[in-house]
C-alpha positions in Angstrom: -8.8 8.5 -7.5 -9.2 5.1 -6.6 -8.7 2.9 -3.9 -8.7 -0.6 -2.5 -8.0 -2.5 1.2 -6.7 -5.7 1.6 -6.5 -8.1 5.0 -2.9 -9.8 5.4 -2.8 -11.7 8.5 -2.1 -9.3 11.0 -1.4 -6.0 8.5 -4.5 -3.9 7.0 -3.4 -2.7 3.3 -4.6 0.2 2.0 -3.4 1.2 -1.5 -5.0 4.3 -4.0 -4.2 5.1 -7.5 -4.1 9.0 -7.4 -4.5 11.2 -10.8 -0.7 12.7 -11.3 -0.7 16.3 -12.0 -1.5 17.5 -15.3 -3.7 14.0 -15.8 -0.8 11.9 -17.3 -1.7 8.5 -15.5 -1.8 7.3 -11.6 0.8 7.4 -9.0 0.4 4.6 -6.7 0.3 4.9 -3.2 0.2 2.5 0.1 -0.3 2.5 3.7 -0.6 -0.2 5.9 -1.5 -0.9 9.3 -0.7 -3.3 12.0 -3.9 -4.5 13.8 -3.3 -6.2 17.3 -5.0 -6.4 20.0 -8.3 -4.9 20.5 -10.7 -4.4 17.7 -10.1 -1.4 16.3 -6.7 -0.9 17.1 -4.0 0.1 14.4 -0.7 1.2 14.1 0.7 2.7 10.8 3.5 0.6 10.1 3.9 2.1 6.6 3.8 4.8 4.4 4.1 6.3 1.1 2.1 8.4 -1.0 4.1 8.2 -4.1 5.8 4.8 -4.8 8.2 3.9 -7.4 9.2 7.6 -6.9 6.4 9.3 -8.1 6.3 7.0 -11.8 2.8 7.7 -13.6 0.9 4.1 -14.5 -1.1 4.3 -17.6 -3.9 2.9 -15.3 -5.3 2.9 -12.3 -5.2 -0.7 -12.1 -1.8 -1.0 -12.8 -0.7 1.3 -10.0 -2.8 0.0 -7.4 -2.0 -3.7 -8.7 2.1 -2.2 -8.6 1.1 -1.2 -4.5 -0.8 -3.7 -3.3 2.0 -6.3 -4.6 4.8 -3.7 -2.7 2.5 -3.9 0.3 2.7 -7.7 0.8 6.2 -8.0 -0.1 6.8 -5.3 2.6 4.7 -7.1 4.8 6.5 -10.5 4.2 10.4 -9.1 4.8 9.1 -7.4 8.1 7.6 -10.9 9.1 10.8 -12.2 8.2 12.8 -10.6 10.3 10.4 -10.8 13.5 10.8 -14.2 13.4 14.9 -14.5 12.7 
């Protein structure tokens, strides 16, 4: 299992490469966060714990690379409709 976390303006990314069963690669997997407000303060605006419906990377790179790119382009439609 791996992980990483990530800062995009007001979203907090956090994205894991997870062993698939049986140990035939990584399913990728993201959550992020809205922070507003107080320090400290977050609101899950996101979540799911097996991306691309569950497809096994080779690596963990390439499935945490594969979630953290799905995290900002989630991030940038929501912004895109806030300000429409």
């Amino acid at each position: 299992m791996r992980f990483n976390e990530s800062h995009e303006g007001d979203y907090r990314i956090f994205v894991g490469a997870v062993e698939a069963p049986r140990g035939d690669g990584y399913i990728a997997a993201l959550v992020v966060n809205r922070v507003r407000g107080l320090p400290g303060r977050q609101r899950e605006a996101f979540r799911d714990d097996s991306l691309a419906c569950g497809y096994r990377w080779r690596s963990a790179d390439e499935a945490i690379n594969y979630a953290m790119n799905r995290a900002r382009e989630l991030i940038r439609s929501r912004s895109q409709m806030l300000t429409c």
